[in-house]
LOSE-718087 format. One record per residue: x, y, z of N, C-alpha, C in turn. Coordinates in steps of 0.02 Angstrom, whole numbers, plus 32768, in hexadecimal, padded with zeros to 4 digits. Last residue first. Layout:
<sites>
XYZXYZXYZ
...
</sites>
This chain:
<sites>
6B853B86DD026B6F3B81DCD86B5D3BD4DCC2
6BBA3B74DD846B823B53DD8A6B573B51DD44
6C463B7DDD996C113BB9DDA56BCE3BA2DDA5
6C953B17DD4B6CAB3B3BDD9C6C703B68DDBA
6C4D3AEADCEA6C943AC0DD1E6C8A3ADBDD59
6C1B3B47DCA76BF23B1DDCB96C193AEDDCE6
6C7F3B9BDCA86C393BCBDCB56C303B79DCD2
6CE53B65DC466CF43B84DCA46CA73B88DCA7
6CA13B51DBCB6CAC3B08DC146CC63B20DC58
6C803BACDBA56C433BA0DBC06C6F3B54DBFB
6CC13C50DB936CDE3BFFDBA56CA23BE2DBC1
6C843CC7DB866C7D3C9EDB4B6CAA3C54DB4B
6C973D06DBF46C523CFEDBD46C543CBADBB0
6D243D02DBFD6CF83CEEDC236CC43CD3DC14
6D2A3D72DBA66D453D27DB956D3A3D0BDBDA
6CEC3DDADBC46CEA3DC8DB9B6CFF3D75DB8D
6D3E3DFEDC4E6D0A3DD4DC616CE43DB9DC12
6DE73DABDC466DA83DDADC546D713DC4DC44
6E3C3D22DCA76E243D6BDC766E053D99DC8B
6E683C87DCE76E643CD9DCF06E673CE8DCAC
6E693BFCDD4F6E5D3C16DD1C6E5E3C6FDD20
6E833BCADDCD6E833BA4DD7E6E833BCBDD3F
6EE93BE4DE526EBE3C10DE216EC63BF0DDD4
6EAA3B79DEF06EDA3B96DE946EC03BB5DE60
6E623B5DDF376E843B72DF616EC53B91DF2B
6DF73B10DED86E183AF3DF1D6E5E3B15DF45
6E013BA4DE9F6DC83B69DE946E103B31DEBC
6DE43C46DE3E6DED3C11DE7A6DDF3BDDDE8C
6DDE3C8EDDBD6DC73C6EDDCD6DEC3C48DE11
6DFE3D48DDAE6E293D17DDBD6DF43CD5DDED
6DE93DCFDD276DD33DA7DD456DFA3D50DD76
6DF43E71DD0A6E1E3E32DD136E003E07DD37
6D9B3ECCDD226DD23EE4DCE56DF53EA4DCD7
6CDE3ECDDD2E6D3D3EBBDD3D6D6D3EB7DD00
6C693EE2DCFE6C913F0ADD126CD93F0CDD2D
6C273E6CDCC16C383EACDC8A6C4C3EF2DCB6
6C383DE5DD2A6C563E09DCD26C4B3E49DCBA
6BFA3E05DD956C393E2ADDA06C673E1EDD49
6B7A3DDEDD996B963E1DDDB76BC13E2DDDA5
6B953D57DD6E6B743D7FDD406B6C3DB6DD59
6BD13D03DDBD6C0E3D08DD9C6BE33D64DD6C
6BDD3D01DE776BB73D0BDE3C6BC83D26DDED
6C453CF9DED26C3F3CE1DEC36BFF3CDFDE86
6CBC3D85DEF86C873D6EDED66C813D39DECF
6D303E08DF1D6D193DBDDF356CCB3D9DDF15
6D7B3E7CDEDA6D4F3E6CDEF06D493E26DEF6
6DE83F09DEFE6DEA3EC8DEEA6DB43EA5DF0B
6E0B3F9FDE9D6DCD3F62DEE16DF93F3FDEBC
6E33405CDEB26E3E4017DEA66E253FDCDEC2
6DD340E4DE696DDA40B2DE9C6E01406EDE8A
6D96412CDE036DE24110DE056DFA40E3DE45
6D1F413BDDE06D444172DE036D81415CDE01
6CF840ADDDBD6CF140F9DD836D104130DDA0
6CF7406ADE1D6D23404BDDEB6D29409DDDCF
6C7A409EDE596CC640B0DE7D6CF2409CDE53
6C214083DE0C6C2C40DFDE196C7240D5DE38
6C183FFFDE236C2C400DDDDB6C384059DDF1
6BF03FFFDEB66C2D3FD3DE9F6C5C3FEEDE5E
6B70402DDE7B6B914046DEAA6BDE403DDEB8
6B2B3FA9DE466B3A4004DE3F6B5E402CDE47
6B253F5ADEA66B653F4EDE666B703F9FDE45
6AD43F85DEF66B223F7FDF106B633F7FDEDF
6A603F85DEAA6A673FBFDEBB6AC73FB8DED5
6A6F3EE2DE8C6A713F15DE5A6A853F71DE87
6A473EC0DEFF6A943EC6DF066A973EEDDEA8
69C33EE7DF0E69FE3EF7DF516A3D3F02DF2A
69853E95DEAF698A3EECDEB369AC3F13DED1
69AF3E10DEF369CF3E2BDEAA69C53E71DEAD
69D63E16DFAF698F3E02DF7869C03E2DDF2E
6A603DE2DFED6A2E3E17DFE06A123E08DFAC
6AD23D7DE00B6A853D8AE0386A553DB2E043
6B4C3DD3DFCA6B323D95DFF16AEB3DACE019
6B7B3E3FDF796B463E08DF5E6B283DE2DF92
6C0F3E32DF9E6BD63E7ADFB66B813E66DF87
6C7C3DECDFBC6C303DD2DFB56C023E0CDFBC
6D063E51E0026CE23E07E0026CAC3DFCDFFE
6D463EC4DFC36D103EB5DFD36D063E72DFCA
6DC73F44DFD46DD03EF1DFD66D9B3EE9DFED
6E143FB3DF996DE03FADDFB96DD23F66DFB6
6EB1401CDFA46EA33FDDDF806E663FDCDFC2
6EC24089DFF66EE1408BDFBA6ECE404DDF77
6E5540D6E0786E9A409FE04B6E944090E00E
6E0C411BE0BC6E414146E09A6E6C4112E07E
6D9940F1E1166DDD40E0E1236E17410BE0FF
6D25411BE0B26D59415BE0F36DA5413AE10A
6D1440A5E08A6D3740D5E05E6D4F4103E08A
6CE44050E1016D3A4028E0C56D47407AE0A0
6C72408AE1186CA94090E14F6CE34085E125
6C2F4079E0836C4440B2E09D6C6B40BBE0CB
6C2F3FE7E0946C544006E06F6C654050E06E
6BD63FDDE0FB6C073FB6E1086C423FE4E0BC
6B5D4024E0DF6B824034E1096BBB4027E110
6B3E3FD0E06C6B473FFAE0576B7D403BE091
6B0E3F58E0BE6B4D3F5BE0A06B733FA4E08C
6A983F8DE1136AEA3F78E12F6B1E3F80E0FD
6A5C3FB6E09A6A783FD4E0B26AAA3FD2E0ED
6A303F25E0846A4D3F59E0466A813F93E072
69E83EF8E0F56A3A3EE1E0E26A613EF9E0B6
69B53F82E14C69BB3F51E10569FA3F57E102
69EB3FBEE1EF69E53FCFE1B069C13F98E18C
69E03FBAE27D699F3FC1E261699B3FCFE20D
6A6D3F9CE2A86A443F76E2A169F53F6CE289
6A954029E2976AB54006E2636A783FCFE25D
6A1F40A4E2C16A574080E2ED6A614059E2B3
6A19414DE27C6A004114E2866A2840E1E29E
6A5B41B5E2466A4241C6E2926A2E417AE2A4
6A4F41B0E1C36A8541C8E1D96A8041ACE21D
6A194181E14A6A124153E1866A364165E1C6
6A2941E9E10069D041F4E11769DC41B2E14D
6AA441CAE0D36A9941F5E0E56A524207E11B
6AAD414DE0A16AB94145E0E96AA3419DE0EE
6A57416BE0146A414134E0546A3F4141E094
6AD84195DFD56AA941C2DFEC6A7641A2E015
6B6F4171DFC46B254157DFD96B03417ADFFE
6BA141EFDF776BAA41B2DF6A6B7C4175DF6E
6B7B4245DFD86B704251DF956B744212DF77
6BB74214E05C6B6E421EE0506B544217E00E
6C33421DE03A6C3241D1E0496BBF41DFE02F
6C3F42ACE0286C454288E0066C224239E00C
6C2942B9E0AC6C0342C8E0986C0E42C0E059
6C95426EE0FA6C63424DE1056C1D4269E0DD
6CFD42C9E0EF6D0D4289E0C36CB54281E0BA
6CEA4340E1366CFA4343E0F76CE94308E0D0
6CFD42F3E1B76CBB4310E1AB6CA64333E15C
6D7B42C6E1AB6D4C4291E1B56D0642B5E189
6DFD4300E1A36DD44302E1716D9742CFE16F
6E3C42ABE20D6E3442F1E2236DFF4312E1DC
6E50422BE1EA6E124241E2266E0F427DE21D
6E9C421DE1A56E57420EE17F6E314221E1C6
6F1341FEE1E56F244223E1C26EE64239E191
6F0641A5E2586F0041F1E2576F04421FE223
6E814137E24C6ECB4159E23C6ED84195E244
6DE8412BE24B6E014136E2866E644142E272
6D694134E1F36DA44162E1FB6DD4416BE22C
6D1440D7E2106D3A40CDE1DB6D6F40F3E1DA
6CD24116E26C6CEE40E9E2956D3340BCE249
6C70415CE2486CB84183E2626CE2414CE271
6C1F40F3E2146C494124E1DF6C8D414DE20D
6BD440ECE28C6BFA40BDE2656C3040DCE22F
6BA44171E2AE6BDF4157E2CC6C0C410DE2C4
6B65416BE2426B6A41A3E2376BB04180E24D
6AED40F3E2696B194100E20E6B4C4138E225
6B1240D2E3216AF340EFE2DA6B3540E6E2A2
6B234045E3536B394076E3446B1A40A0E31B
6B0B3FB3E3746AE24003E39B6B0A403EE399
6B4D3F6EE3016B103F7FE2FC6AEF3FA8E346
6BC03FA7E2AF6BC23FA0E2FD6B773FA8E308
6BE53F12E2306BED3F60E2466BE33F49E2A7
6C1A3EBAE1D56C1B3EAEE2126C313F0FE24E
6BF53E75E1526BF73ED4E1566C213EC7E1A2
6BE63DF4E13B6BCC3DFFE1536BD13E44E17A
6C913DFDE0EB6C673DF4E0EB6C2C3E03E11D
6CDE3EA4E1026CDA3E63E1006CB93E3CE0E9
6D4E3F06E0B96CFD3F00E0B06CEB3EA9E0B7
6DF33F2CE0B26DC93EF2E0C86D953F13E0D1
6E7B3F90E06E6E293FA2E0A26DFB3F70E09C
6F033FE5E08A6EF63F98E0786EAC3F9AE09F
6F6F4045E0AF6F3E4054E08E6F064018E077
6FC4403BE11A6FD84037E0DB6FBA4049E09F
6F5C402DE17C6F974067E1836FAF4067E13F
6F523F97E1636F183FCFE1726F39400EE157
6FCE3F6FE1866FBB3F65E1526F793F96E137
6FC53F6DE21C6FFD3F9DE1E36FF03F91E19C
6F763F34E24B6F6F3F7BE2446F983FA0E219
6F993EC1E2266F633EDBE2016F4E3F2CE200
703D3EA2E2126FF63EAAE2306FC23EB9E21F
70853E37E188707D3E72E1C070493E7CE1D2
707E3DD2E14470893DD1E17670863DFAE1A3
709C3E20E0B870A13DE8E0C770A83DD7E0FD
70C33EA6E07B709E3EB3E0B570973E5AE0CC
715B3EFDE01571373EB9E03A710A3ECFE079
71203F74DFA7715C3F63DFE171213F2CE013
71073F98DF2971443F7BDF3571693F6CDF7C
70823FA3DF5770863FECDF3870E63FCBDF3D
70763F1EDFB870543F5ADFA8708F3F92DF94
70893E7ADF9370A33EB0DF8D70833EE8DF73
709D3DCFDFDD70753E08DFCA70A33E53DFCE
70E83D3ADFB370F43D80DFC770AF3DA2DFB1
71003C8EDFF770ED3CC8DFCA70FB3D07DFEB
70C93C31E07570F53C44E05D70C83C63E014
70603C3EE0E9708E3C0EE0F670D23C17E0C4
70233CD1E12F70273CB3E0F770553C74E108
6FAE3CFBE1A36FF93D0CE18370083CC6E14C
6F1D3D61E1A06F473D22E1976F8A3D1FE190
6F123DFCE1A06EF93DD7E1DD6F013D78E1D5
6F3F3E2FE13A6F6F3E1EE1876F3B3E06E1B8
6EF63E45E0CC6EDC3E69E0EF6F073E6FE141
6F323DDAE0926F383E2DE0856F413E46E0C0
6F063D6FE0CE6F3A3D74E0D66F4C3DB9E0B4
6E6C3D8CE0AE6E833D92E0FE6EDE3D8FE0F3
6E6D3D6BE0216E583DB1E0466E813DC3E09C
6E7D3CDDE02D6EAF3D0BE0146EA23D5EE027
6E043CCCE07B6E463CBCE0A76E7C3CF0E07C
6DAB3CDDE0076DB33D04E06B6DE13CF1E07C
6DC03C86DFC36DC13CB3DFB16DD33CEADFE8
6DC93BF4DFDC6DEB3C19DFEB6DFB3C4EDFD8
6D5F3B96DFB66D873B9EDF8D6DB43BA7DF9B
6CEA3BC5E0066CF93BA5E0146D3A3B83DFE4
6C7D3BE0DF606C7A3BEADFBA6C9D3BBCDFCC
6CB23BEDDEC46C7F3BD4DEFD6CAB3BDADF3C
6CF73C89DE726CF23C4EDE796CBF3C26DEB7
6D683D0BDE5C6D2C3D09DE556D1F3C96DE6F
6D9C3DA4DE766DB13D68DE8B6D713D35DE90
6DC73E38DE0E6D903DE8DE2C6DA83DAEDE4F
6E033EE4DE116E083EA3DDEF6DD03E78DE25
6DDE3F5CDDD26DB13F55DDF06DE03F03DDE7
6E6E3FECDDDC6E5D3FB2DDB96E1C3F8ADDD8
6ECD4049DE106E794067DDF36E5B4028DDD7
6F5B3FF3DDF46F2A401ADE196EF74051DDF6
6F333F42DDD66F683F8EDDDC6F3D3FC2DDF1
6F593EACDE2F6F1D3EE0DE3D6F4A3F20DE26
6FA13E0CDE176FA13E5CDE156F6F3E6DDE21
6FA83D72DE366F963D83DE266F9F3DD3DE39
6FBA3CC4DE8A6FDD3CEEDE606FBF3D2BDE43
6FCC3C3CDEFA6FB03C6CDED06FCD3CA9DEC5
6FF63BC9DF3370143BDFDF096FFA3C06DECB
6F653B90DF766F993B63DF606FCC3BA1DF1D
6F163B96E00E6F1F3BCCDFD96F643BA1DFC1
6EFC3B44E0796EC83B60E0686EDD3B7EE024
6F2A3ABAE0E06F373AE0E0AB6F103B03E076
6F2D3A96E1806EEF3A9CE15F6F1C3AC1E10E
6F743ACAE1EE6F793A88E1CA6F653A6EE190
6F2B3B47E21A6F443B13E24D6F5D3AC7E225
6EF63B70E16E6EED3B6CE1D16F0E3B31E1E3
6F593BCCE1086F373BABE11F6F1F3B97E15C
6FC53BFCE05D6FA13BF9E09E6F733BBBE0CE
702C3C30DFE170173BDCE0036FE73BF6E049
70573C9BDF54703F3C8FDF9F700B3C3FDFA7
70933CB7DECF70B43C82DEF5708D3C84DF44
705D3D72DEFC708A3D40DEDE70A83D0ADF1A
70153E05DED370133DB1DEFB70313D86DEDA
70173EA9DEDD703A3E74DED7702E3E27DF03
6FBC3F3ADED66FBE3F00DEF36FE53ECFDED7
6FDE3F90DE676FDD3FA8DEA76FE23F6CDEEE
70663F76DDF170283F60DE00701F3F7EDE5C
70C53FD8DDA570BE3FABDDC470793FA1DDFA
70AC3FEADCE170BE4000DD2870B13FD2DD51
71313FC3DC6B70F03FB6DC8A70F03FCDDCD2
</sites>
């Protein structure tokens, strides 16, 4: 069996005292769309943030492509290929779309193919293209996001890590996002996505991992998902 691109294992986290993440467990292989799925406040973001090095873990291991990142910086983890889509996009709103996007390419090894990358990134979302010139803060929240994922793809990393790309957009919004989400599963991209809406994210995740006080209760796909009505109605709302 090959080895999984993302490795989580045995990880404990948390703030100042506070114990947020209780000995979670779980793979991402690569080209894989896997879920981290469950209600707000769970600790879904925190396990993201300890990827992502911007938490350090209290104990467990994370492991990219077999070699431990658990604690290391964030830049070096960045560098590694590891690409956080936060929540709330948290672009540079008097920036333009254009110079938000350069601002995804800042490694060196993705800067020098910037002007190459970014016309792809266009094809992809053709949106930011016609928003090119426009400052971030005059977009739709459709298209913050849509920005927010285009800066994560120039990054050039290897695993794409989206927290809530659902949150706080009207249903036609985030239909167009889930769209979009599904074109990158189909190219081979590897995600790992953050969700709390369980009916987005069944008939496109390969693996599903319920969260729920800081432990992963439960996991599949999204077929057997469907058809556990006491997770649906326990943990999801039904």
């Amino acid at each position: 069996m090959a080895e999984p691109l993302l490795a989580v294992q045995n990880l404990h986290a948390g703030y100042e005292g506070l114990r947020v993440l209780r000995d979670v467990s779980f793979d991402v292989p690569e080209g894989g769309l896997i879920t981290l799925l469950g209600p707000n406040g769970h600790g879904k973001t925190t396990l993201l943030r300890c990827i992502a090095g911007l938490l350090r873990p209290s104990a467990g291991r994370i492991e990219l492509a077999g070699r431990r990142i658990e604690g290391a910086e964030a830049e070096t983890v960045v560098g590694l290929g590891v690409v956080l889509i936060p929540q709330g996009d948290m672009l540079f709103p008097d920036m333009s779309v254009y110079d938000n996007l350069r601002m995804g390419a800042y490694l060196p090894r993705v800067r020098k193919t910037f002007e190459q990358d970014v016309e792809n990134i266009y094809t992809i979302l053709p949106r930011l293209k016609e928003r090119t010139t426009q400052l971030a803060r005059t977009l739709s929240g459709g298209e913050r996001r849509m920005l927010a994922i285009g800066r994560g793809l120039l990054s050039g990393g290897r695993i794409l890590m989206i927290d809530e790309p659902s949150l706080g957009l009207a249903p036609i919004v985030i239909d167009q996002i889930y769209e979009i989400i599904s074109d990158l599963k189909a190219s081979g991209r590897t995600i790992l996505l953050v969700e709390e809406n369980a009916s987005r994210i069944i008939d496109i995740a390969d693996r599903i991992h319920l969260l729920d006080t800081g432990q992963i209760v439960w996991a599949g796909d999204g077929e057997e998902l469907h058809s556990n009505q006491q997770i649906l109605e326990t943990y999801l709302g039904g």
